[in-house]
Structures are given as structure tokens and as C-alpha cells.
N, CA, C and O atoms as a CHARMM CRD file, in Angstrom:
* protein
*
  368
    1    1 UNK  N      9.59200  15.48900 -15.45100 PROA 1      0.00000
    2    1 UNK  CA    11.01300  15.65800 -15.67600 PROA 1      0.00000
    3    1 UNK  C     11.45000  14.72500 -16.80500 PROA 1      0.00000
    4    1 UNK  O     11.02000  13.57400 -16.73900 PROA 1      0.00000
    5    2 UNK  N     12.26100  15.05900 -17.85900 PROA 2      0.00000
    6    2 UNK  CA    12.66400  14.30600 -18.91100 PROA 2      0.00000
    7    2 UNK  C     14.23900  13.98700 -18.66800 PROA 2      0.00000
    8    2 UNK  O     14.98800  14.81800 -18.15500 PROA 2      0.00000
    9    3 UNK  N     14.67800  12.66000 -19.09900 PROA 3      0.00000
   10    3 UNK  CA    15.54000  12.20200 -19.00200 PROA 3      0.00000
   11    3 UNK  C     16.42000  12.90600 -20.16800 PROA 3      0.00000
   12    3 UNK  O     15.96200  13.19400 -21.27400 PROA 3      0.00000
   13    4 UNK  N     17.43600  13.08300 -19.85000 PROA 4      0.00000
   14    4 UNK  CA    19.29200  13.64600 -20.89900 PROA 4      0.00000
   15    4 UNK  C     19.12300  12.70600 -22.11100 PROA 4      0.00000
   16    4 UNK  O     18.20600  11.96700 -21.75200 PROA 4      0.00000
   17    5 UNK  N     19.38300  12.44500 -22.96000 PROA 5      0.00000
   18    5 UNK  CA    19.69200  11.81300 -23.75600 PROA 5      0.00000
   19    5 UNK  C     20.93500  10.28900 -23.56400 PROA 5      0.00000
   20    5 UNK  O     20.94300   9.21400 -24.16300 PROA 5      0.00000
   21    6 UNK  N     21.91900  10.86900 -22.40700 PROA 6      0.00000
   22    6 UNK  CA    22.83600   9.89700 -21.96000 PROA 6      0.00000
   23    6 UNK  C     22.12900   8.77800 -21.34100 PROA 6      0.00000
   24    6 UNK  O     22.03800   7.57600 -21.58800 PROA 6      0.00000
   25    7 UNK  N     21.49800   9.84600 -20.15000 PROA 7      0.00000
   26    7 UNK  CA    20.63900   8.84700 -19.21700 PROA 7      0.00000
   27    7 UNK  C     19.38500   7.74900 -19.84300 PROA 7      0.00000
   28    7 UNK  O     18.69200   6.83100 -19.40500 PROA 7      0.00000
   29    8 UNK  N     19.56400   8.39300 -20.98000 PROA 8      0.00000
   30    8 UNK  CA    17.73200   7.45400 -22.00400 PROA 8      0.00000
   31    8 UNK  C     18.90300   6.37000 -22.35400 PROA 8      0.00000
   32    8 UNK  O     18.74800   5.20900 -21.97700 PROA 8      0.00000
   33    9 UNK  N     19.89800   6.69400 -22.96700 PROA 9      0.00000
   34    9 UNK  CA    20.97600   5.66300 -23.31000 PROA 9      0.00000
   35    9 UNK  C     21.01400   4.50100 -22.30900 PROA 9      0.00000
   36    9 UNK  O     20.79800   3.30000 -22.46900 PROA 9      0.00000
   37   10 UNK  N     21.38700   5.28800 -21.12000 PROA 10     0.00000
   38   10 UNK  CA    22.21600   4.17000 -20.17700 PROA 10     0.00000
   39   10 UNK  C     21.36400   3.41300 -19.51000 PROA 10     0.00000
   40   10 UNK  O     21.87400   2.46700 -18.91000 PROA 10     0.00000
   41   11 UNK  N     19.83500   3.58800 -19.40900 PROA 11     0.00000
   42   11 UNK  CA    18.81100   2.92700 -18.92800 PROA 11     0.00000
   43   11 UNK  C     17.98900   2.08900 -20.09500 PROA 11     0.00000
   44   11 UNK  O     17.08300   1.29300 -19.84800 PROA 11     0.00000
   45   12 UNK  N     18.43400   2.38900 -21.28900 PROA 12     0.00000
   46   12 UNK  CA    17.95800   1.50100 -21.89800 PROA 12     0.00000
   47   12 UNK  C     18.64200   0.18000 -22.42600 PROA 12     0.00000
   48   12 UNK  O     18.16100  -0.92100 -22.69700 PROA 12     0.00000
   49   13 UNK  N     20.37600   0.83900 -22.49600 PROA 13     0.00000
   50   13 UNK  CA    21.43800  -0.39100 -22.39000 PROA 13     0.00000
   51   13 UNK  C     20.90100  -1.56800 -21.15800 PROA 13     0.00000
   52   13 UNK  O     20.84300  -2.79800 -21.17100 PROA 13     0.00000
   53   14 UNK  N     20.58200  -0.60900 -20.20500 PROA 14     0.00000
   54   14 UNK  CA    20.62000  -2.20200 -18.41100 PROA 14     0.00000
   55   14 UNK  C     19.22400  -3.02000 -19.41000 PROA 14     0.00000
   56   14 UNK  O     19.13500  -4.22400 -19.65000 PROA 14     0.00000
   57   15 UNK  N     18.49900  -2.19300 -19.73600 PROA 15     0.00000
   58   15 UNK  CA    17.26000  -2.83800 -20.14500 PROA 15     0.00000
   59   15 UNK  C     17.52200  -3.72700 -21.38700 PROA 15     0.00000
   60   15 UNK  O     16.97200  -4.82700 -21.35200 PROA 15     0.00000
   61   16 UNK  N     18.15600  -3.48100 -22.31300 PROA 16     0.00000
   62   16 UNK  CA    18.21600  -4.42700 -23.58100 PROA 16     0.00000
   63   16 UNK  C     19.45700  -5.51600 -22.82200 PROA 16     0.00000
   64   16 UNK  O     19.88400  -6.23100 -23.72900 PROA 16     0.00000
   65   17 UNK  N     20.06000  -5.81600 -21.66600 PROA 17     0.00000
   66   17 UNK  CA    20.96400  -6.43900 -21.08400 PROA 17     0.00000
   67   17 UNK  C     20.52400  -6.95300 -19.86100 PROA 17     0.00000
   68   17 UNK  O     21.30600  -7.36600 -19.00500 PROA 17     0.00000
   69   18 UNK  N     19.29600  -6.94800 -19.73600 PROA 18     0.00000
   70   18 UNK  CA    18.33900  -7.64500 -18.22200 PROA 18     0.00000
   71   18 UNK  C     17.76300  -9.02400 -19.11500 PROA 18     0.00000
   72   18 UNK  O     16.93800  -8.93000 -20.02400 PROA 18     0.00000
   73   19 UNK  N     18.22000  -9.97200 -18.77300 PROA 19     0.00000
   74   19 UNK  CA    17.34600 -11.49100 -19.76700 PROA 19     0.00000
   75   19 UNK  C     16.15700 -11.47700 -18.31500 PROA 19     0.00000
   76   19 UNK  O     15.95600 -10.94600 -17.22300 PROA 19     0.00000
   77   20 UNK  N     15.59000 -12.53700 -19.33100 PROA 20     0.00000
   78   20 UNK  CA    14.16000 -12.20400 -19.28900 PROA 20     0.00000
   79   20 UNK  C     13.38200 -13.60500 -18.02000 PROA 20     0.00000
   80   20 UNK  O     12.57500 -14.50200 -18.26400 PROA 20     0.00000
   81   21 UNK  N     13.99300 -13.26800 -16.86800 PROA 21     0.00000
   82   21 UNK  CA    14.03600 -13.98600 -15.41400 PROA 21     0.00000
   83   21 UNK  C     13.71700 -13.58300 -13.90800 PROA 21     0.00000
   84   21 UNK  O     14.40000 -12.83300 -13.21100 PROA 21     0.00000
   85   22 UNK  N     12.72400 -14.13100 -13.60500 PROA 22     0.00000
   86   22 UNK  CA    12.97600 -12.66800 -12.10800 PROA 22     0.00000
   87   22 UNK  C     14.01800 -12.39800 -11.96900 PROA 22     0.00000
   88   22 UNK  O     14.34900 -11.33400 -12.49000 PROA 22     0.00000
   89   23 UNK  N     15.01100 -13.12600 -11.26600 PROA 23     0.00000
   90   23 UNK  CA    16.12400 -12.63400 -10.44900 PROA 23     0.00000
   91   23 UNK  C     16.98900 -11.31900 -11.32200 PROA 23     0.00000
   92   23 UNK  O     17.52400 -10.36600 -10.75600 PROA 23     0.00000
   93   24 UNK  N     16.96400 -11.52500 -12.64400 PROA 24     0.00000
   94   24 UNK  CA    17.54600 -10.82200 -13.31300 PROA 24     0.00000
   95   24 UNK  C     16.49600  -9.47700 -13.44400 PROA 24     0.00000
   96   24 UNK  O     17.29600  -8.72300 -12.88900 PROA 24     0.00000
   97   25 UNK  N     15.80200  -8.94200 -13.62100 PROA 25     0.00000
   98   25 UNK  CA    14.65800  -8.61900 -13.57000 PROA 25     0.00000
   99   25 UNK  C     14.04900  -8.04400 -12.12600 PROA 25     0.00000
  100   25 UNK  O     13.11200  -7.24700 -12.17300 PROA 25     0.00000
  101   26 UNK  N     14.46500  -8.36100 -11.15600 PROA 26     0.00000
  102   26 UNK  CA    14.60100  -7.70000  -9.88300 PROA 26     0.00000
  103   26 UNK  C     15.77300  -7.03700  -9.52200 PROA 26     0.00000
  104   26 UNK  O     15.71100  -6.06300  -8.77200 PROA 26     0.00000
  105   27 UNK  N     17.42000  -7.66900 -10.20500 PROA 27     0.00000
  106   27 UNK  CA    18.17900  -6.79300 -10.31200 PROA 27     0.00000
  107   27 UNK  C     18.43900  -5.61800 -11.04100 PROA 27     0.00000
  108   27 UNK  O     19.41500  -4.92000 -10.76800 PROA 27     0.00000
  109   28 UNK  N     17.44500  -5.26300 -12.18000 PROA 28     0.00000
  110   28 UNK  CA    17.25300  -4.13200 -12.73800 PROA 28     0.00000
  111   28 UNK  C     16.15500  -3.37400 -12.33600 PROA 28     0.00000
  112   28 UNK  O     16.35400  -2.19600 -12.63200 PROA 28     0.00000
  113   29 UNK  N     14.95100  -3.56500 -11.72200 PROA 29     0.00000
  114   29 UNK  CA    14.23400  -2.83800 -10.72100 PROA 29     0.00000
  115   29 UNK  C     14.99600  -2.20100  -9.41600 PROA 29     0.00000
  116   29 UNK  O     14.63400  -1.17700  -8.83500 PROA 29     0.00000
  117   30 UNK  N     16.02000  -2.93800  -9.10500 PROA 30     0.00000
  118   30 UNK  CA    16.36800  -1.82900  -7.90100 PROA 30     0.00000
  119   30 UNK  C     17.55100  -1.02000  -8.59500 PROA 30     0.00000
  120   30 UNK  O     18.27000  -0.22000  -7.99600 PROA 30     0.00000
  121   31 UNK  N     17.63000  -1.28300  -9.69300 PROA 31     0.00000
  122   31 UNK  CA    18.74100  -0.02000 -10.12500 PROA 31     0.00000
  123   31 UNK  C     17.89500   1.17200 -10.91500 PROA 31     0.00000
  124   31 UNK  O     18.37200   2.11200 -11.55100 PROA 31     0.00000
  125   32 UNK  N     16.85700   0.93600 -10.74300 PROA 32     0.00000
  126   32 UNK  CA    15.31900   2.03700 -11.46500 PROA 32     0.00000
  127   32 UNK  C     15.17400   2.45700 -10.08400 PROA 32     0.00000
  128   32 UNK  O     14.94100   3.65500 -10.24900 PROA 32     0.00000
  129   33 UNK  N     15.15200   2.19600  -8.41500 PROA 33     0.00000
  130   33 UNK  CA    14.63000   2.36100  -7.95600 PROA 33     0.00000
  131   33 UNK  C     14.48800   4.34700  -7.61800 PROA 33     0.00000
  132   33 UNK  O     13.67600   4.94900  -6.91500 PROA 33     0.00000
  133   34 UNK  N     15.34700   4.73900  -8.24400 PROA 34     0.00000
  134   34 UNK  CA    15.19800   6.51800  -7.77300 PROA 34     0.00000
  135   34 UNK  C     15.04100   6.61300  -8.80900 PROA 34     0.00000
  136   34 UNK  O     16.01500   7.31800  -9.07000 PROA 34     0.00000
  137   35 UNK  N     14.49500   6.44700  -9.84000 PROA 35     0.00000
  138   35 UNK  CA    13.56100   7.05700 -10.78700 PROA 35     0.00000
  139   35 UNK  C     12.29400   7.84000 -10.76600 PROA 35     0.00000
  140   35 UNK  O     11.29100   7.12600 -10.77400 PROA 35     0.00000
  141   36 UNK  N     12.12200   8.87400 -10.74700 PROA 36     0.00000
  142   36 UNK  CA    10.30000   8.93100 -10.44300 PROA 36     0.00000
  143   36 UNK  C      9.31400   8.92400 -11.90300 PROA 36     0.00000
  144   36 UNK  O      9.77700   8.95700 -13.04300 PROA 36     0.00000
  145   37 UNK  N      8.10400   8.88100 -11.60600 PROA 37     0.00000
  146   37 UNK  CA     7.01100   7.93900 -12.38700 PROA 37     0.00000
  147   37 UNK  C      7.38300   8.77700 -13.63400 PROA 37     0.00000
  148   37 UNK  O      7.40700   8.18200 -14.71200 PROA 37     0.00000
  149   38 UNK  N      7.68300  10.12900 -13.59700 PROA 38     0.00000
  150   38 UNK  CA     7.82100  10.87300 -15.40400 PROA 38     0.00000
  151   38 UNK  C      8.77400  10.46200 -15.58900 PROA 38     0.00000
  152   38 UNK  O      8.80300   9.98200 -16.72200 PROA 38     0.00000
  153   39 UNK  N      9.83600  10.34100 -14.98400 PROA 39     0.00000
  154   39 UNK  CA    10.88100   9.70200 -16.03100 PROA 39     0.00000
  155   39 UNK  C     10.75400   8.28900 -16.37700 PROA 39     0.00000
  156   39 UNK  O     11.43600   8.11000 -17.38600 PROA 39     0.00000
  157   40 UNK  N     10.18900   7.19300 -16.00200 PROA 40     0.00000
  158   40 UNK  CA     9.46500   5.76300 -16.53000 PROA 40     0.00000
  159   40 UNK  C      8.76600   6.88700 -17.59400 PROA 40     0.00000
  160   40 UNK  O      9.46800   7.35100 -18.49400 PROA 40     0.00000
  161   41 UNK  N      7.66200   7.21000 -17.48000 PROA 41     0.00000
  162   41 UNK  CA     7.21600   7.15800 -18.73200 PROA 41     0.00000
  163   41 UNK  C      7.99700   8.22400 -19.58100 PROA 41     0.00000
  164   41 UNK  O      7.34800   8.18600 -20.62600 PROA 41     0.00000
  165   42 UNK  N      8.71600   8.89400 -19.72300 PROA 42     0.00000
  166   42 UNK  CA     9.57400   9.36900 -20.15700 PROA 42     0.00000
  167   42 UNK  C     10.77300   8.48100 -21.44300 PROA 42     0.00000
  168   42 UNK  O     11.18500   8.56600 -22.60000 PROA 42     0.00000
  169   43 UNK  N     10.87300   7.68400 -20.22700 PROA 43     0.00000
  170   43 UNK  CA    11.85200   6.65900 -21.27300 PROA 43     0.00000
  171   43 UNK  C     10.56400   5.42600 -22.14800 PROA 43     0.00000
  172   43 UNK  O     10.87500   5.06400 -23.28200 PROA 43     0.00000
  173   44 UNK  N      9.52600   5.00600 -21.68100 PROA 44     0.00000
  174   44 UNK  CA     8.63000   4.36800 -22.31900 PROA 44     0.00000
  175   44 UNK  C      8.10800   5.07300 -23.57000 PROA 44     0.00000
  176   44 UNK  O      7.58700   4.59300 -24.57700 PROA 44     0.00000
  177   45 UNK  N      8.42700   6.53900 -23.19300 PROA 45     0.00000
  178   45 UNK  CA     7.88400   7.32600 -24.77700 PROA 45     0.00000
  179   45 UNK  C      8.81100   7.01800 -25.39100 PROA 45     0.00000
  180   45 UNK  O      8.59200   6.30300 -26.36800 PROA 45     0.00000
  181   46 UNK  N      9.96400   7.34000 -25.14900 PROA 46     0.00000
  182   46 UNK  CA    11.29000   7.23400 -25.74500 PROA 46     0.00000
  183   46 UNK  C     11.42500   5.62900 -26.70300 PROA 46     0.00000
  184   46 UNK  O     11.72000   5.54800 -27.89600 PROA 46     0.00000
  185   47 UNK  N     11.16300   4.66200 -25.91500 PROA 47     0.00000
  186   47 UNK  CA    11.47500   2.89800 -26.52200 PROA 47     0.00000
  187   47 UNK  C      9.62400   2.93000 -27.48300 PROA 47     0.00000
  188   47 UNK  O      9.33000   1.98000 -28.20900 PROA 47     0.00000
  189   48 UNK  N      9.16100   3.49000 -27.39300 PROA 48     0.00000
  190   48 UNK  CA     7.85400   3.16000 -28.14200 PROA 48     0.00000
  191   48 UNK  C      8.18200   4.17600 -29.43400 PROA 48     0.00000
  192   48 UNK  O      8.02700   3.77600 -30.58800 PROA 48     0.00000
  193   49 UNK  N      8.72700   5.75300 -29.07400 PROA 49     0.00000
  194   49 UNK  CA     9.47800   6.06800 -30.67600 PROA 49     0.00000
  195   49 UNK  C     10.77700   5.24000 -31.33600 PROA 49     0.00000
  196   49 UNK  O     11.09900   5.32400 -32.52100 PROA 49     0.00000
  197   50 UNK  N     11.28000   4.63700 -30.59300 PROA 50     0.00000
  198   50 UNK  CA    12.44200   3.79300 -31.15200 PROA 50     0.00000
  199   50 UNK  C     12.08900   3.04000 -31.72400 PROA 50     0.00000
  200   50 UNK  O     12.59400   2.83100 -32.82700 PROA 50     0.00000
  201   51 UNK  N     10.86500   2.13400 -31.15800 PROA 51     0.00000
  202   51 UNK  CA    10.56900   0.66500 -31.64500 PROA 51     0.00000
  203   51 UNK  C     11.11200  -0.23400 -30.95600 PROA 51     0.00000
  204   51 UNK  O     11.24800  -1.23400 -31.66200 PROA 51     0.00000
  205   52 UNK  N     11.69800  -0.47400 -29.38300 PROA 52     0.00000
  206   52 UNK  CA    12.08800  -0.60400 -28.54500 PROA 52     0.00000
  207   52 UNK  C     11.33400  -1.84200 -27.91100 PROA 52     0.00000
  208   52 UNK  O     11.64100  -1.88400 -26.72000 PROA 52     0.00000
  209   53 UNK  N     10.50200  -2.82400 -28.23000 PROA 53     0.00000
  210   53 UNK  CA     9.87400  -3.46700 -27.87200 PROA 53     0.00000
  211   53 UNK  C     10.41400  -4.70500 -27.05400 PROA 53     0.00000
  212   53 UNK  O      9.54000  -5.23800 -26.37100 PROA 53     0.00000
  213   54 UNK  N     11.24900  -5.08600 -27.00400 PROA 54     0.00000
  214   54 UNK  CA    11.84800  -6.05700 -25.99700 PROA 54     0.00000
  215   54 UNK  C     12.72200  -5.20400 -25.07500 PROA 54     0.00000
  216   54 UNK  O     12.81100  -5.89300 -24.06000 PROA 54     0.00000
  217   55 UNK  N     13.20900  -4.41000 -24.93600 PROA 55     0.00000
  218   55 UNK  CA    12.96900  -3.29200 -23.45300 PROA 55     0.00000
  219   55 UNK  C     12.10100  -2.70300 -22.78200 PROA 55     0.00000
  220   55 UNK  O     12.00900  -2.48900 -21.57400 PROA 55     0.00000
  221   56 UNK  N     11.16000  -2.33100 -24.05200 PROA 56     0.00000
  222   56 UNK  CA     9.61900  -2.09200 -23.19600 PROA 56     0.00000
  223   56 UNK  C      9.12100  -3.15000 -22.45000 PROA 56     0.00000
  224   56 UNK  O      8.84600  -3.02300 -21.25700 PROA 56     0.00000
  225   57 UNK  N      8.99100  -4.14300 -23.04100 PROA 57     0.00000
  226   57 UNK  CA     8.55700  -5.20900 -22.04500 PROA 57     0.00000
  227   57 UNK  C      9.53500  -5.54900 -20.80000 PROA 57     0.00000
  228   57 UNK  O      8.94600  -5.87400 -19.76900 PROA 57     0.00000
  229   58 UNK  N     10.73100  -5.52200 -20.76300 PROA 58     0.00000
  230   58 UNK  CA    11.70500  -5.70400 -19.24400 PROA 58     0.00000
  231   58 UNK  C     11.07500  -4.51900 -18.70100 PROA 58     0.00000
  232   58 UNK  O     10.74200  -4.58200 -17.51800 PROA 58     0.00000
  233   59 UNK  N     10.82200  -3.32700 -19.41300 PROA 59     0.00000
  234   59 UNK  CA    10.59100  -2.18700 -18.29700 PROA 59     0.00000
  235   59 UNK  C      9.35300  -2.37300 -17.81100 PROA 59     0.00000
  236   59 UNK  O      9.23000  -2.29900 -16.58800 PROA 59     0.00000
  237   60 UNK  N      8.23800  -2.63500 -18.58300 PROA 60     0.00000
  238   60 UNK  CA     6.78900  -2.64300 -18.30900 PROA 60     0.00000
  239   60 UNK  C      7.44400  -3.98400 -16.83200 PROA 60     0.00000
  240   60 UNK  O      7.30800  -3.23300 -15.86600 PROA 60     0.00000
  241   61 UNK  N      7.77600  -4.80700 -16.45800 PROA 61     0.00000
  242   61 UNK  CA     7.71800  -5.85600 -15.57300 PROA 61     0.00000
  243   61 UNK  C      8.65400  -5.17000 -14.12900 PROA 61     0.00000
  244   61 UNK  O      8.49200  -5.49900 -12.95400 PROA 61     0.00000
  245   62 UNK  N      9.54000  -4.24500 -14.61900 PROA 62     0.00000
  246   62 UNK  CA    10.38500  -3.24200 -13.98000 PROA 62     0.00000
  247   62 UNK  C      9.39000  -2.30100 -13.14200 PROA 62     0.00000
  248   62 UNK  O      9.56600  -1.88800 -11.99600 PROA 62     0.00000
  249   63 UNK  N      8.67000  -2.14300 -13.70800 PROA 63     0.00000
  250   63 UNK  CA     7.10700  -0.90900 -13.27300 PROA 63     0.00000
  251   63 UNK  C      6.50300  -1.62300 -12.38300 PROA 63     0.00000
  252   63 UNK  O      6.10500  -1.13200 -11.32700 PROA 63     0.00000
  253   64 UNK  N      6.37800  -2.69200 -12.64900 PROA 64     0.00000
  254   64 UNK  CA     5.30600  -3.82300 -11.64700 PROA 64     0.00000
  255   64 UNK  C      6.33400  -3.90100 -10.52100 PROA 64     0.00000
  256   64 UNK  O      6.00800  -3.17100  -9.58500 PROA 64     0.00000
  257   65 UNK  N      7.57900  -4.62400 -10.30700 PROA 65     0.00000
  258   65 UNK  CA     8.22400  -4.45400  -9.56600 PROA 65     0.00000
  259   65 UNK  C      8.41400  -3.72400  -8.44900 PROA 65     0.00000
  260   65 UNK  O      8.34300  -4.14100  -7.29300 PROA 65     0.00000
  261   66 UNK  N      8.70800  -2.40000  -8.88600 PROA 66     0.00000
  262   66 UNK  CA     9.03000  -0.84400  -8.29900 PROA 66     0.00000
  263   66 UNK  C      7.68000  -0.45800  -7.99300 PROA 66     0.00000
  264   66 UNK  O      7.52200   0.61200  -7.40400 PROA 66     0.00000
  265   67 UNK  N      6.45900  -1.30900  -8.36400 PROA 67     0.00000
  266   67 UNK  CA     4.90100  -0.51700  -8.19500 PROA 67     0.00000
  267   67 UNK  C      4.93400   0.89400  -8.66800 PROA 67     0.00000
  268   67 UNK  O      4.77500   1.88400  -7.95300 PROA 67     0.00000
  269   68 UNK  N      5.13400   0.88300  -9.81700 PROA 68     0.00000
  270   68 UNK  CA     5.44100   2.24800 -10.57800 PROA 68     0.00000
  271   68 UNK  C      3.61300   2.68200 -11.56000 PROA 68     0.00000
  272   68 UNK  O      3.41200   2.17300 -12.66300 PROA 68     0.00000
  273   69 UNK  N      2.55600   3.61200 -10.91600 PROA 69     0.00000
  274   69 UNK  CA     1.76100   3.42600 -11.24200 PROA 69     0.00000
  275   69 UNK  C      1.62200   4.91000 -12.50700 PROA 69     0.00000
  276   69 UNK  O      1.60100   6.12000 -12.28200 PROA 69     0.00000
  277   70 UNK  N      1.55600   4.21600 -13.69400 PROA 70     0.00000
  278   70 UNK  CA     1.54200   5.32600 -15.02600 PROA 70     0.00000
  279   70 UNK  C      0.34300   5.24500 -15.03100 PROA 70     0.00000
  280   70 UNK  O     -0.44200   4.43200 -14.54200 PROA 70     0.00000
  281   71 UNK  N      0.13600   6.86600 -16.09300 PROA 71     0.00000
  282   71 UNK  CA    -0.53600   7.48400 -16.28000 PROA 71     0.00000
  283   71 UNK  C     -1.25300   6.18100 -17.15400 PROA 71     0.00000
  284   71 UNK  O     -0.56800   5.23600 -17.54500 PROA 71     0.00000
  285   72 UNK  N     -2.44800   6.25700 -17.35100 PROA 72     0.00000
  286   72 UNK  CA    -3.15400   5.14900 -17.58800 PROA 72     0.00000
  287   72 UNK  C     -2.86900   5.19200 -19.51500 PROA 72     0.00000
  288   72 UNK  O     -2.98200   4.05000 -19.96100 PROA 72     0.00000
  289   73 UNK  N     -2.60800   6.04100 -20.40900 PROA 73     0.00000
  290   73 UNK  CA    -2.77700   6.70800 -21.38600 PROA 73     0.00000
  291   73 UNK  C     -1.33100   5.97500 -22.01200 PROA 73     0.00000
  292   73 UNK  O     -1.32100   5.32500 -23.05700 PROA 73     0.00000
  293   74 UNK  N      0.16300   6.28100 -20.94600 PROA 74     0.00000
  294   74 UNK  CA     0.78900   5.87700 -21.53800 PROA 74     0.00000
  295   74 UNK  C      1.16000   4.52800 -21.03100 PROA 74     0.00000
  296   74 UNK  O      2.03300   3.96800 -21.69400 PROA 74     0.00000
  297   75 UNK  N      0.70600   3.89800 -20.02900 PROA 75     0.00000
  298   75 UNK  CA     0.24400   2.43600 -20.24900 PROA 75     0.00000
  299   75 UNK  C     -0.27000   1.49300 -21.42300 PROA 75     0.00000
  300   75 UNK  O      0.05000   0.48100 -22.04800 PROA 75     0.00000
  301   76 UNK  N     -1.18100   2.37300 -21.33900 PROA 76     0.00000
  302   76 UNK  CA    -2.35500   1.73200 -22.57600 PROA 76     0.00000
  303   76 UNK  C     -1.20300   1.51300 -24.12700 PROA 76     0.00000
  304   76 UNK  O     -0.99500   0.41500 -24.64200 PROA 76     0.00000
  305   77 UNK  N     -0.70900   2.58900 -24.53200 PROA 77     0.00000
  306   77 UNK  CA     0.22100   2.88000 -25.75100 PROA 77     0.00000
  307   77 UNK  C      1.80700   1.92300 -25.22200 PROA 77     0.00000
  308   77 UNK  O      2.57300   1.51600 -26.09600 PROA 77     0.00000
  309   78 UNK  N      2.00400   1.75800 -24.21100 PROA 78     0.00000
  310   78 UNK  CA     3.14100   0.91300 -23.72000 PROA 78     0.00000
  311   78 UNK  C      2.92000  -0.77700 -24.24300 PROA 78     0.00000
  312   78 UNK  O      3.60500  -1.70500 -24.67100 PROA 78     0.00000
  313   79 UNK  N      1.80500  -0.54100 -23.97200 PROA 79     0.00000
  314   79 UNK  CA     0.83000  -2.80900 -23.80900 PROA 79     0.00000
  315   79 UNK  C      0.85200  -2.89600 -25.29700 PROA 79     0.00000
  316   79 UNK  O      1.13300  -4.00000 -25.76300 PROA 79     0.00000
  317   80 UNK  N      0.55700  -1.73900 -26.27000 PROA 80     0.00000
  318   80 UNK  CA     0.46200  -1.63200 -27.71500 PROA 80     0.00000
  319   80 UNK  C      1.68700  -2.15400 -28.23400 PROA 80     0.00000
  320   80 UNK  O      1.73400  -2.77300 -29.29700 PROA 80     0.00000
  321   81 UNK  N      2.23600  -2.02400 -27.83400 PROA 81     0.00000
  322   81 UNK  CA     4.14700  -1.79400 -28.39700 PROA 81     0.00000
  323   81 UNK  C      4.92600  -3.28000 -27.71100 PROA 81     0.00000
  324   81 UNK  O      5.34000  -4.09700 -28.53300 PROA 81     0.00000
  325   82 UNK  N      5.04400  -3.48500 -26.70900 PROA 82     0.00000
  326   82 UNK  CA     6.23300  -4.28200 -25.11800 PROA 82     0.00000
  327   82 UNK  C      5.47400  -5.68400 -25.93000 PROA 82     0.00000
  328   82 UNK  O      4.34900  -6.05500 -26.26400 PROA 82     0.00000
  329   83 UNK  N      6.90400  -6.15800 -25.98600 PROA 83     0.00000
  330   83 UNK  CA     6.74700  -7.66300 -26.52300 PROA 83     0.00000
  331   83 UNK  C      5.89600  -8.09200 -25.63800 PROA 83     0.00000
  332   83 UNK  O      5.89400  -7.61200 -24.50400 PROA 83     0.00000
  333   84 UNK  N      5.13700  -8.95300 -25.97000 PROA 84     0.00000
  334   84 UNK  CA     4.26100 -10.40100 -24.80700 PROA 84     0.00000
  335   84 UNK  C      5.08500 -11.25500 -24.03500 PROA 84     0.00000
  336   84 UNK  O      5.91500 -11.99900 -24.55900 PROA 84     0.00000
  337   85 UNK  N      4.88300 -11.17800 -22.73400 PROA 85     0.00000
  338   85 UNK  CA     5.93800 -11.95500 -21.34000 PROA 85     0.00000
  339   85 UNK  C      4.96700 -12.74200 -20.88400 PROA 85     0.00000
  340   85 UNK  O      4.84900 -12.76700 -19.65900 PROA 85     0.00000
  341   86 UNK  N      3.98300 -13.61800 -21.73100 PROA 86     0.00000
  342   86 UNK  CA     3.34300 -14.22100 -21.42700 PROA 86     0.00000
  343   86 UNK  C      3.92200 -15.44700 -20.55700 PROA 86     0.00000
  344   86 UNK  O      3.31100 -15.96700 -19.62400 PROA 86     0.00000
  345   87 UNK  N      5.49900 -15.91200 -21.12000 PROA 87     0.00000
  346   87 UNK  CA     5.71200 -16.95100 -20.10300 PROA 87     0.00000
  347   87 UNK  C      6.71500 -16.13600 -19.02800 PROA 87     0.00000
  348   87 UNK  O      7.58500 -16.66000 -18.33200 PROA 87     0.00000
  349   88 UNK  N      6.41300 -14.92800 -19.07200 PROA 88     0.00000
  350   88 UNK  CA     6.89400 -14.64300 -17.76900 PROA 88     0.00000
  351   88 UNK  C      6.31300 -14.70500 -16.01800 PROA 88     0.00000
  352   88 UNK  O      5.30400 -14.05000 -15.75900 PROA 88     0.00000
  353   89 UNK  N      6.85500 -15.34300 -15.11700 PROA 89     0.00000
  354   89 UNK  CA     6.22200 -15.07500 -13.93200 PROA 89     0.00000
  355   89 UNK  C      7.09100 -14.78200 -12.62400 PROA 89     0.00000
  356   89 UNK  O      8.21000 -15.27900 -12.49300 PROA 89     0.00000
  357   90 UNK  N      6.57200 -14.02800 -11.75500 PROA 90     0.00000
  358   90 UNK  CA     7.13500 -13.65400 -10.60200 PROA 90     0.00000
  359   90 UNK  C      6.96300 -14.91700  -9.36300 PROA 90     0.00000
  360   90 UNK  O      5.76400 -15.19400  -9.32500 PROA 90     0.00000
  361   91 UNK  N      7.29400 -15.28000  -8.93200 PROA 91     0.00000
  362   91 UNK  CA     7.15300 -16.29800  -7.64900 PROA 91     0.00000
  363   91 UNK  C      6.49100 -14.96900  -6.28600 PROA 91     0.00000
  364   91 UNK  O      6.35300 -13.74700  -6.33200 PROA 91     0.00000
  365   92 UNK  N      6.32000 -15.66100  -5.56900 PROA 92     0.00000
  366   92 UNK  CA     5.17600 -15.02700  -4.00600 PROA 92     0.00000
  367   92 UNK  C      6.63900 -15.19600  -3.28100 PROA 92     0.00000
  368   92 UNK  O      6.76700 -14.94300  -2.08300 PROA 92     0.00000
């Protein structure tokens, strides 16, 4: 299923407006939470034709979150693109 053009909008606004923190970062995973897995990668095609790379990366951590498991293909082309969150971490 492909996302409207509004909806690519309005999910990528929460995403360029999620700083880069769990708590913040868990509050934009549960507003993904009725998403299903084509529309994640749906909008990941979408921010990787944009050039979208510091939303790709909130979303790629959004995916982990939600345990959102992509197609391995557009993973792979996602890790290519999504800024490095190397000092990012989740607490247990």
C-alpha cells in the first residue's frame, strides 16, 4: 500500500521534528504505530528519493522501536542513505 502524498508529507514533518533522544523518539514510534511494513518502506523510498537523510535515520530507529521488519533490499538502500546515530542509544 502506498502512502497519499499528504500523508508522505505529514509523516515526514513528525520525523524532521522528532530530536534525536529516546524519549522523543519513542514518542514518534507510537504515532507510526498503525502503519504497516509497506507503508515504512514506502515512505523510506520516498526520504531516500528526496535525500531525506536525517529523517531516514529517526525513522530507521522508529522501525527498531515498532520492530518493523523490512524487506531486507530496502533496508540495505535505507543504511546507504540515514545519517549515522552512532551516538544514539536506547536504555533496557
Amino acid at each position: 500500500m502506498q502512502l497519499l502524498p499528504s500523508k508522505l508529507e505529514k509523516l515526514t514533518e513528525i520525523l524532521n521534528r522528532t530530536d534525536r533522544w529516546s524519549p522523543a523518539v519513542a514518542k514518534t514510534a507510537a504515532n507510526f504505530a498503525d502503519i504497516s511494513v509497506s507503508e515504512y518502506e514506502h515512505l523510506i523510498q520516498y526520504l531516500i528519493e528526496s535525500g531525506g537523510d536525517l529523517p531516514l535515520g529517526i525513522l530507521m530507529c522508529v522501525c527498531g522501536v515498532n520492530n518493523i521488519r523490512l524487506d531486507p533490499h530496502v533496508l540495505a538502500e535505507a543504511l546507504k542513505i540515514a545519517e549515522p546515530m552512532i551516538d544514539f542509544a536506547f536504555g533496557n
